[in-house]
ROMIPA-56798 format. One line per field, with one value per residue (C-alpha): residue number from 0; residue in one letter; chain; z, y, x. Coordinates in nm, 2 decimals. Layout:
BEGIN
rolum = NUM; ...
gumar = A; ...
kolza = A; ...
pz = Z; ...
py = Y; ...
px = X; ...
//
This chain:
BEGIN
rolum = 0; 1; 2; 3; 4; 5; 6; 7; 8; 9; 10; 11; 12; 13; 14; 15; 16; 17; 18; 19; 20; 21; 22; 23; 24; 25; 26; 27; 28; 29; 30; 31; 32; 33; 34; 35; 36; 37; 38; 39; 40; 41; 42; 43; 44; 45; 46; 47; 48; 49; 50; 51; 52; 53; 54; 55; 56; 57; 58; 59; 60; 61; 62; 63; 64; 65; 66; 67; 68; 69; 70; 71; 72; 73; 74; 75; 76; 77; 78; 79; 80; 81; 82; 83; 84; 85; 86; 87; 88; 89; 90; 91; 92; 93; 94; 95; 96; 97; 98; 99; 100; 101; 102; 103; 104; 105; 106; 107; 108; 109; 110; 111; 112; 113; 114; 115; 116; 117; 118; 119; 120; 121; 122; 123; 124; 125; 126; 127; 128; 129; 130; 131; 132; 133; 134; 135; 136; 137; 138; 139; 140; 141; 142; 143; 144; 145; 146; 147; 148; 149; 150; 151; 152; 153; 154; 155; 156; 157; 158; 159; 160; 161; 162; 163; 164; 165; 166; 167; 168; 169; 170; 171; 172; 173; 174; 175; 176; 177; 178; 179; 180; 181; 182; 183; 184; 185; 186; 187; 188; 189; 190; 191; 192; 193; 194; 195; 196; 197; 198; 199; 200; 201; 202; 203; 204; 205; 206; 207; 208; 209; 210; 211; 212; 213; 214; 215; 216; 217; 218; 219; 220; 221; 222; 223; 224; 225; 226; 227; 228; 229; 230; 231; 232; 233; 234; 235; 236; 237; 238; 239; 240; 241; 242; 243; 244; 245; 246; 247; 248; 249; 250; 251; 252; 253; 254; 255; 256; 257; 258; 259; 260; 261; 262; 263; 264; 265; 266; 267; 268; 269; 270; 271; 272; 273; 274; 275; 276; 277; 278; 279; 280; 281; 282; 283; 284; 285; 286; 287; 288; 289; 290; 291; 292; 293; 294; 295; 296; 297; 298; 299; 300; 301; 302; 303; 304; 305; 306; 307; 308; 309; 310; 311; 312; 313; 314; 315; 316; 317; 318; 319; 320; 321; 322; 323; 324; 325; 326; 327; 328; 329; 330; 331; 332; 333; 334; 335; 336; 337; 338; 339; 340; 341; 342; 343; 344; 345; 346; 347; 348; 349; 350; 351; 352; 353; 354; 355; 356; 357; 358; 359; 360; 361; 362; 363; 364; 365; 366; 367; 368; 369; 370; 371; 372; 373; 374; 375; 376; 377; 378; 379; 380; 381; 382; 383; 384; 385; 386; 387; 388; 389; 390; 391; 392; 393; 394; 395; 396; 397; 398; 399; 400; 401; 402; 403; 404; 405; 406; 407; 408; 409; 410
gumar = X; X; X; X; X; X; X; X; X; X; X; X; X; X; X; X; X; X; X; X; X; X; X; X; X; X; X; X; X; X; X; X; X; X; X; X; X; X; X; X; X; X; X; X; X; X; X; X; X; X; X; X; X; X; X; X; X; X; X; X; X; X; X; X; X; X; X; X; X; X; X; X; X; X; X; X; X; X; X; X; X; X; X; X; X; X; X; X; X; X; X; X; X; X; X; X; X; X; X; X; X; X; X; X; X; X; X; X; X; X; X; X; X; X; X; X; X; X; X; X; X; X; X; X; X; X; X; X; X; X; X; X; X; X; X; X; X; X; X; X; X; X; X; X; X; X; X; X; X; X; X; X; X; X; X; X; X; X; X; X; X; X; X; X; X; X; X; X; X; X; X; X; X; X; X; X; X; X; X; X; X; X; X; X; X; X; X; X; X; X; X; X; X; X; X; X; X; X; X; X; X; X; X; X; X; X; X; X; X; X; X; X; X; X; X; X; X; X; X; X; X; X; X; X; X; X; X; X; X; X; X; X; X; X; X; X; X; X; X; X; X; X; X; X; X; X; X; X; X; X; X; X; X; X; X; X; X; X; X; X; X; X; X; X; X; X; X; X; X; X; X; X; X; X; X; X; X; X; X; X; X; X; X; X; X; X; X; X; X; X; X; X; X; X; X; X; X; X; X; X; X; X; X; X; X; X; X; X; X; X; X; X; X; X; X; X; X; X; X; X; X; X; X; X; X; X; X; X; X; X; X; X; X; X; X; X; X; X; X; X; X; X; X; X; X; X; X; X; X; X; X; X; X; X; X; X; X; X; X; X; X; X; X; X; X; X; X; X; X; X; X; X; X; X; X; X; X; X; X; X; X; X; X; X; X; X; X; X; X; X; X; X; X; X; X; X; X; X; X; X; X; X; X; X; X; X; X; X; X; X; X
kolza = A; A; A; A; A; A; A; A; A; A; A; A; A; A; A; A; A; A; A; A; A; A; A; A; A; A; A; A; A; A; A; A; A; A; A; A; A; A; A; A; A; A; A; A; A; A; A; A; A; A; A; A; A; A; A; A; A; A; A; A; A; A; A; A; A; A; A; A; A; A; A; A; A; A; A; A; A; A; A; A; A; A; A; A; A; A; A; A; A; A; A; A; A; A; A; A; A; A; A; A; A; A; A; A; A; A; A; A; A; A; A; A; A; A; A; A; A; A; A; A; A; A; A; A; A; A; A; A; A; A; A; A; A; A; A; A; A; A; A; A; A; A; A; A; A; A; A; A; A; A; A; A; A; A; A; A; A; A; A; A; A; A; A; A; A; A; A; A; A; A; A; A; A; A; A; A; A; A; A; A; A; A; A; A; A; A; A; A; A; A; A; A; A; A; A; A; A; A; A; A; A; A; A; A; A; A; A; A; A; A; A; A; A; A; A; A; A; A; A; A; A; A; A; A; A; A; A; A; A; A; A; A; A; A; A; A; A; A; A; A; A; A; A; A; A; A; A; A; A; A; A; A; A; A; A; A; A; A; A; A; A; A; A; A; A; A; A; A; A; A; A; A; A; A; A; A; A; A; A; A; A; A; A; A; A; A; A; A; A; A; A; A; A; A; A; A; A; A; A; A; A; A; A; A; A; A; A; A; A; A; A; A; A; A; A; A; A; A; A; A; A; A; A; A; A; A; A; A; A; A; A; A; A; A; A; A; A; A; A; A; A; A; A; A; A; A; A; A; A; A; A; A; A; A; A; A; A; A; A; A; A; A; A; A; A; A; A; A; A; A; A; A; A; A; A; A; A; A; A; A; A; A; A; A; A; A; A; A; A; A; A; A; A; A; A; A; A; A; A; A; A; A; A; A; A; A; A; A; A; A; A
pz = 10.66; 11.00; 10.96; 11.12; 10.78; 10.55; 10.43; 10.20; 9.95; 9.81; 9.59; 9.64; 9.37; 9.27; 9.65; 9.80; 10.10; 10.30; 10.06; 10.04; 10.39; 10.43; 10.12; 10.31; 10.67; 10.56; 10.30; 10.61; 10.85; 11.08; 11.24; 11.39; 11.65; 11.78; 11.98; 12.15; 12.17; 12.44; 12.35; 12.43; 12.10; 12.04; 11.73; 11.72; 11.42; 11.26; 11.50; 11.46; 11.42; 11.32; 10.94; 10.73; 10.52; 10.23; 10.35; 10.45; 10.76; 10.95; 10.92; 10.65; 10.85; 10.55; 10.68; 11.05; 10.95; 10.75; 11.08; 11.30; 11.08; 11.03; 11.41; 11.49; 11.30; 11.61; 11.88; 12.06; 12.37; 12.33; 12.01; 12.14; 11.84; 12.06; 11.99; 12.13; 11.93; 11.91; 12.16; 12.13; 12.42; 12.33; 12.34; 12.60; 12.67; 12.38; 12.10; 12.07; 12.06; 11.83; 11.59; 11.62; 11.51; 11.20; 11.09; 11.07; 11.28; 11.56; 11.36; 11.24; 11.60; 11.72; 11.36; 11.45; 11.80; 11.90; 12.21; 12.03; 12.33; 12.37; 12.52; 12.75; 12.93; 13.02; 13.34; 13.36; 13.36; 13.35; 13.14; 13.19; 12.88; 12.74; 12.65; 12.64; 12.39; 12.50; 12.76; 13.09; 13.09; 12.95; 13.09; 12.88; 12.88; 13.10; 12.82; 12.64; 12.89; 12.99; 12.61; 12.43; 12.12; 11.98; 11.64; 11.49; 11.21; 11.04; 10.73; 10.48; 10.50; 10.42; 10.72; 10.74; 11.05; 10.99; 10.62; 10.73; 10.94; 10.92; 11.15; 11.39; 11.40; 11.43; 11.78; 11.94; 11.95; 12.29; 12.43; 12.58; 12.38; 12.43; 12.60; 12.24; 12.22; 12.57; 12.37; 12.11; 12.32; 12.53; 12.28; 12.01; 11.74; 11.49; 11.60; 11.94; 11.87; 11.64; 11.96; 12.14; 11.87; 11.87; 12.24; 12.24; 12.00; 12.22; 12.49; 12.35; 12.04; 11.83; 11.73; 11.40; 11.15; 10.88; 10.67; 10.53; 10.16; 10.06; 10.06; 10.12; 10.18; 9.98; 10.01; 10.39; 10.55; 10.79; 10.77; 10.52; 10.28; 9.86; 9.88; 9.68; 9.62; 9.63; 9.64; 9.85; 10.17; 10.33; 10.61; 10.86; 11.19; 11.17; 11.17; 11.04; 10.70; 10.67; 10.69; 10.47; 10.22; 10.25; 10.16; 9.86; 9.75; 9.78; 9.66; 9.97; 10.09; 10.43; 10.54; 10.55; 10.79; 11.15; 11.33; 11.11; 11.18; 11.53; 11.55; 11.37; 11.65; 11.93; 11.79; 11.69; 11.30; 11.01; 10.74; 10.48; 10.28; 10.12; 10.42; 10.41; 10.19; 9.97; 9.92; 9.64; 9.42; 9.40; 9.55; 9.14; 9.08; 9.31; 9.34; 9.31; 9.40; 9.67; 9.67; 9.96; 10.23; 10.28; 9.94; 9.80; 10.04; 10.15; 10.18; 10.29; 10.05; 10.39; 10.74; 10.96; 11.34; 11.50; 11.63; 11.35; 11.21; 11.49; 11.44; 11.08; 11.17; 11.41; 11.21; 10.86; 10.79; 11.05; 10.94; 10.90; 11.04; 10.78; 10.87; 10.57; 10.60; 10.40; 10.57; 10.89; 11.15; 11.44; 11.64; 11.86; 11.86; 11.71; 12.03; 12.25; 12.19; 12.12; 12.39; 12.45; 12.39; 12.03; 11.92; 12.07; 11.96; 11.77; 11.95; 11.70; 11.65; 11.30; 11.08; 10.71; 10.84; 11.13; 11.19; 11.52; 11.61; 11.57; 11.83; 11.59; 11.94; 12.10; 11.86; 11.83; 11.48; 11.62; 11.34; 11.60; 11.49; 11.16; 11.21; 11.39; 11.25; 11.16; 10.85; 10.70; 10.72; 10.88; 10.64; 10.71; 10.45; 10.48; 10.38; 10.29; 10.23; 10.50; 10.76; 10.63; 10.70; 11.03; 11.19; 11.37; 11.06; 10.79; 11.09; 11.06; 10.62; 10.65; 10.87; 10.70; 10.35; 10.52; 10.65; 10.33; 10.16; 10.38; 10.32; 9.98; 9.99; 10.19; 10.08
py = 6.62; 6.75; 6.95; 7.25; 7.26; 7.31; 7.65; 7.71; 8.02; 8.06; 8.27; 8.43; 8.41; 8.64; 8.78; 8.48; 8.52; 8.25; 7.94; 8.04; 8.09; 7.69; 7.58; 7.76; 7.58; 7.24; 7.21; 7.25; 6.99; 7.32; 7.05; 6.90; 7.17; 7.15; 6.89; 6.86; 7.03; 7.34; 7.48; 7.90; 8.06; 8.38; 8.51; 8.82; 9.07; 9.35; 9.67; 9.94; 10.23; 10.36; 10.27; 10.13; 9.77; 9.95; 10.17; 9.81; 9.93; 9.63; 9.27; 9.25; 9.19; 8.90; 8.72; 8.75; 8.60; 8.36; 8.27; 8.25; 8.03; 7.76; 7.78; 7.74; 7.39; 7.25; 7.35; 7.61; 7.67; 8.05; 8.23; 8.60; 8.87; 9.05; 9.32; 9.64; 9.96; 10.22; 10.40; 10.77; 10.96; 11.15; 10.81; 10.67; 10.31; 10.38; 10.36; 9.99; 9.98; 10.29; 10.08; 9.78; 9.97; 10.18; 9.87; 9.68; 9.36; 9.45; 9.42; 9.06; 8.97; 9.05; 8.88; 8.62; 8.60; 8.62; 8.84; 9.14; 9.21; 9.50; 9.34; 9.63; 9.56; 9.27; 9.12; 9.21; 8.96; 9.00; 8.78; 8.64; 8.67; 8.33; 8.34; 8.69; 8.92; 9.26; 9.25; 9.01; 9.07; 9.23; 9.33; 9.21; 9.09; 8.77; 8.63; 8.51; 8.25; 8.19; 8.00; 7.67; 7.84; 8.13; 8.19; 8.55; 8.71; 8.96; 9.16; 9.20; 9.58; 9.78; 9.98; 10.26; 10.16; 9.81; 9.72; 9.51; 9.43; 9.03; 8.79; 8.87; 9.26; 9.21; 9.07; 9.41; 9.43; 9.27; 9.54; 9.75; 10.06; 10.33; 10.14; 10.04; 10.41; 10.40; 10.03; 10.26; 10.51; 10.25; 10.12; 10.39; 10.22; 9.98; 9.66; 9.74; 9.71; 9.44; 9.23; 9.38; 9.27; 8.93; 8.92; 9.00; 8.75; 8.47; 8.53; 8.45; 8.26; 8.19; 7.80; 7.90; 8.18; 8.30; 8.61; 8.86; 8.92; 9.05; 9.39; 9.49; 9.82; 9.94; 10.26; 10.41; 10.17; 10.07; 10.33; 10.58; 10.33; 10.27; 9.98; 9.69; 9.37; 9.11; 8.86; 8.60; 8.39; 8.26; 7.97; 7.83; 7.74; 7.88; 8.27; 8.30; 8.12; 8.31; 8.66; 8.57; 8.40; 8.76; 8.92; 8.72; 8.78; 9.15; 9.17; 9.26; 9.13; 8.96; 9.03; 9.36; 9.28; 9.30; 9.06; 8.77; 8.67; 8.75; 8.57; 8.26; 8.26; 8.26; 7.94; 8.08; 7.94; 7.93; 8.17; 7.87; 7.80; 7.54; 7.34; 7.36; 7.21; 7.52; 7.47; 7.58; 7.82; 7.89; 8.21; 8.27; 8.27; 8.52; 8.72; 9.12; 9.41; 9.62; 9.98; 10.00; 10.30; 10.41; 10.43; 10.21; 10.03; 10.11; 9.96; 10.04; 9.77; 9.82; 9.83; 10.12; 10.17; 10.11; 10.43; 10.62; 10.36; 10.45; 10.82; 10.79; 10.59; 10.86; 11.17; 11.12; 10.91; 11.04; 11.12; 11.45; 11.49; 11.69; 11.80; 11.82; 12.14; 12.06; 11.71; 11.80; 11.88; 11.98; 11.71; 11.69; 11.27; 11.32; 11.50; 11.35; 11.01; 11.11; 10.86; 11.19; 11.48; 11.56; 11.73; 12.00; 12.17; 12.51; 12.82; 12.90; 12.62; 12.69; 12.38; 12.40; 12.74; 12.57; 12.24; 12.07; 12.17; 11.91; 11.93; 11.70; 11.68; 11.51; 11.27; 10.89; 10.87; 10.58; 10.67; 10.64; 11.01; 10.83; 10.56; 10.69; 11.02; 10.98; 11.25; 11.05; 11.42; 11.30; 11.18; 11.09; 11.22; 11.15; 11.42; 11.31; 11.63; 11.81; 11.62; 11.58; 11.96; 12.03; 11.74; 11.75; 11.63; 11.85; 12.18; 12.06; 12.06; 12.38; 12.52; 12.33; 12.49; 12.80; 12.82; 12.75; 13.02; 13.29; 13.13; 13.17; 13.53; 13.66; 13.44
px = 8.89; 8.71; 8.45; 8.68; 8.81; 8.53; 8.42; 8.13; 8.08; 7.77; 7.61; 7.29; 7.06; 6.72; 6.77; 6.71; 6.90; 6.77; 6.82; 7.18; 7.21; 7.09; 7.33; 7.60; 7.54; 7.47; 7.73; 7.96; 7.74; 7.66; 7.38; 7.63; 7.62; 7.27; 7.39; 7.05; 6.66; 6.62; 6.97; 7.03; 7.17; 7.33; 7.35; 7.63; 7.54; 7.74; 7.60; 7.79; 7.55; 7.21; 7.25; 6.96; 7.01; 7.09; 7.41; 7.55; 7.68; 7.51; 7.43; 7.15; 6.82; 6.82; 7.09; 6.97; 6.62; 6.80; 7.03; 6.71; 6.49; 6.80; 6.83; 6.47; 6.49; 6.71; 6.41; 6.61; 6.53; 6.65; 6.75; 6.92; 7.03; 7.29; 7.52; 7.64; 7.68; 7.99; 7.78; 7.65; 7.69; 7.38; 7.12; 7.38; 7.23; 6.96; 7.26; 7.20; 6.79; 6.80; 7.07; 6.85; 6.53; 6.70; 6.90; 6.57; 6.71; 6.45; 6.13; 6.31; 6.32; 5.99; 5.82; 6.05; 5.97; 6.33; 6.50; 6.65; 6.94; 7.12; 7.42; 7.50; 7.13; 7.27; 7.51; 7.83; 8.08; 8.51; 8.67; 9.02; 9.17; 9.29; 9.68; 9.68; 9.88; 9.78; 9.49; 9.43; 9.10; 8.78; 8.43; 8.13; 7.79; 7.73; 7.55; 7.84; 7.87; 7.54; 7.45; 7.53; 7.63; 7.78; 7.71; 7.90; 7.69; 7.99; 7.93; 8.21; 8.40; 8.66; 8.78; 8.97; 9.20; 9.24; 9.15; 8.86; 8.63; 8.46; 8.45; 8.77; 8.69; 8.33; 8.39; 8.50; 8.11; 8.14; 8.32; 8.03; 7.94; 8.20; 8.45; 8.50; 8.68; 8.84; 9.02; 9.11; 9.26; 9.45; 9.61; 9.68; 9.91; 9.73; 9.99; 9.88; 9.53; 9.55; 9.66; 9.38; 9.13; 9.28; 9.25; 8.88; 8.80; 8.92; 8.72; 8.40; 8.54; 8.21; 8.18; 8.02; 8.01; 7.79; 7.92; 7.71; 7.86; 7.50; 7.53; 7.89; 8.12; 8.42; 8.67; 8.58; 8.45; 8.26; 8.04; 8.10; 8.20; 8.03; 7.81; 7.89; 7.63; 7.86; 7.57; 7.72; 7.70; 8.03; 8.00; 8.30; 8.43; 8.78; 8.78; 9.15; 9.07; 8.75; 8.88; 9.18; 8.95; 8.73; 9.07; 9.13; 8.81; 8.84; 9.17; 9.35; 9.67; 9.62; 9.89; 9.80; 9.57; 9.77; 9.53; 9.54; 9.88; 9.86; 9.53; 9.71; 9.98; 9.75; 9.61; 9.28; 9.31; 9.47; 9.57; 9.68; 9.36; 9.52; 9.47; 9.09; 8.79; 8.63; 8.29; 8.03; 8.16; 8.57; 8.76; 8.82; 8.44; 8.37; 8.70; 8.59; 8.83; 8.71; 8.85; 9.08; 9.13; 9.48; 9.61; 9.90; 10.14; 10.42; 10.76; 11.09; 11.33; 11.60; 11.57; 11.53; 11.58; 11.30; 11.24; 11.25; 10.94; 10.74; 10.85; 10.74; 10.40; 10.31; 10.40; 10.46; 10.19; 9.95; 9.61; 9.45; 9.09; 8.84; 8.51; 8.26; 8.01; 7.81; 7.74; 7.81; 7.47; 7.71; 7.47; 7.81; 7.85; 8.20; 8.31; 8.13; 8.27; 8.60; 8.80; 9.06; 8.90; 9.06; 8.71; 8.52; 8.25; 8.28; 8.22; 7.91; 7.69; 7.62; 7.49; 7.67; 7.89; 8.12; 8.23; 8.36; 8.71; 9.00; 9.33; 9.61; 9.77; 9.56; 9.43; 9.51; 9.38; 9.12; 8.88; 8.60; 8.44; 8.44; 8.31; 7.98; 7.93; 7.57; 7.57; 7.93; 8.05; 8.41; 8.67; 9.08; 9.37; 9.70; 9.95; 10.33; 10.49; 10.30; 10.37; 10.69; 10.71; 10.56; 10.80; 11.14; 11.30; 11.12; 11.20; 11.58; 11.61; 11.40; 11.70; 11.95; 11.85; 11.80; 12.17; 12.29; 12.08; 12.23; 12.59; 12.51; 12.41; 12.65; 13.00
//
């Protein structure tokens, strides 16, 4: 068996972080990548916003320490810490620095003596997409093509959109700040952005990742999310088996997931774990059910047209946007990252009194408010008989019923 196909879980013991992270990398013969001294590394992190270690919104600066001392036994020539944030349009290109500082992965890097690299202060560079699904091309840093290795540094989380985000999600982090939300408003409908995500992933396509199972998320994720210490490292080459041995471990059905089959298409891995080497502990061992956003499944046991799916993915099951007050600081990064304009600002800026204004008409349901709402003051329900109600169908029983009522009264 290649190397390709081992993975390695690993449990972390006492806190110890960094001996797991080694057990993890050389029970899979991760050396075997250094293929020589003076070699430029980038290691990708989890980014997404200005969380500290303990919300688990980011990689654990653990785990990045842990990444950068295993590295600096090869002689690197370069270690880079690289990501690039959802993007606040208040900080603009400070979103990144200011997530690097709060996250704690900056004071890691300069202890370390490592370039902490906001990815957008970096050359520009646009990608052919390989194979494409969705997208021909991207724009992203230079970087990604500029090192020898590419090592992606996900951490293990629900997410409200997509069910989770590991190591194939954690890859839109190369899409520059909020061009992540212009992605989301291109393409609007989760299969669509699956492919997107899929696409993305290719271009850069890390040789080698570490998952950060330390401190986890669960429910609404990534950022609002309950934290869950899961305790464990996860090692591996082939994305596809990693995030559908994440799912198992969670309890989540991969297939749930959009991007894993459509990854597993493209040729970017495998979904059928029984085709790779588990190493260290067993899926069994470690299995723990995460809470997961969106509520049961649901199935349809015979087919429908398929424009009456889409109707009922857009309306019937559409998300409804709520603002908490309490929570809520009215500092205006929902709206001003909001890729179509679905939230203004009220007309009194009053802090626990009025909260931002949300057009359903406008909005694509890409969870970005969500997702980088500072304050975790934005939450998504989804409600079946309402939107049942206020669409073209519940409009036409509403008539239909009341024809028959005024048949009724006056036959």
């Amino acid at each position: 068996m290649t190397n390709q196909k081992l993975i390695s879980i690993q449990r972390i013991n006492h806190d110890d972080v960094e001996q797991a992270t080694f057990r993890a990398l050389d029970a899979i013969h991760a050396e075997s990548l250094m293929l020589r001294e003076g070699m430029k590394v980038l290691l990708k992190p989890n980014l997404l916003m200005a969380k500290p270690p303990e919300r688990a919104v980011t990689t654990h600066p653990a785990v990045v320490r842990a990444a950068i001392h295993w590295v600096k036994q090869f002689n690197p020539s370069k270690i880079y810490v690289s990501d690039s944030s959802g993007g606040e349009a208040r900080v603009g290109l400070k979103a990144t620095i200011h997530s690097l500082r709060v996250s704690g992965i900056q004071s890691v890097c300069d202890e370390e003596g490592v370039e902490c690299l906001p990815l957008e202060k970096t050359k520009r560079e646009i990608y052919p997409v390989p194979n494409p699904l969705i997208l021909n091309e991207i724009v992203s840093a230079k970087l990604l093509k500029e090192v020898d290795l590419i090592i992606n540094l996900p951490k293990i989380k629900t997410h409200a959109l997509t069910f989770l985000t590991c190591c194939i999600k954690n890859m839109f982090g190369t899409i520059l700040l909020s061009n992540k939300a212009s992605t989301h408003a291109l393409f609007p409908g989760i299969n669509e952005f699956a492919s997107a995500l899929v696409d993305i992933y290719s271009v850069s396509a890390p040789q080698l990742t570490l998952i950060d199972g330390y401190l986890c998320q669960e429910g609404d994720g990534p950022s609002a999310g309950d934290v869950v210490k899961l305790d464990l490292i996860l090692a591996g080459y082939d994305p596809v088996a990693l995030d559908t041995l994440v799912c198992k471990i969670i309890g989540l059905d991969p297939d749930r997931v959009l991007y894993l089959a459509k990854a597993e298409a493209k040729g970017l891995g495998s979904m059928a774990l029984n085709e790779f080497e588990i190493i260290g502990e067993s899926i069994a061992s470690v299995r723990c059910p995460f809470k997961i956003p969106g509520g049961k499944k649901w199935s349809i046991p015979f087919p429908f047209p398929k424009f009456l799916t889409n109707y009922a993915g857009r309306t019937v099951f559409r998300s409804v946007i709520h603002f908490d007050k309490s929570k809520c600081k009215l500092c205006g990064i929902c709206w001003e990252n909001c890729p179509v304009g679905a939230i203004s600002q009220p007309k009194e800026m009053k802090p626990g009194k009025k909260v931002p204004i949300w057009n359903s008409s406008k909005c694509i349901t890409c969870y970005c408010c969500a997702e980088l709402c500072p304050c975790e003051a934005v939450d998504f329900k989804i409600n079946i008989p309402r939107n049942i109600l206020l669409s073209w169908f519940g409009g036409a029983i509403l008539g239909i019923v009341a024809i028959i009522i005024v048949l009724l009264i006056y036959l």
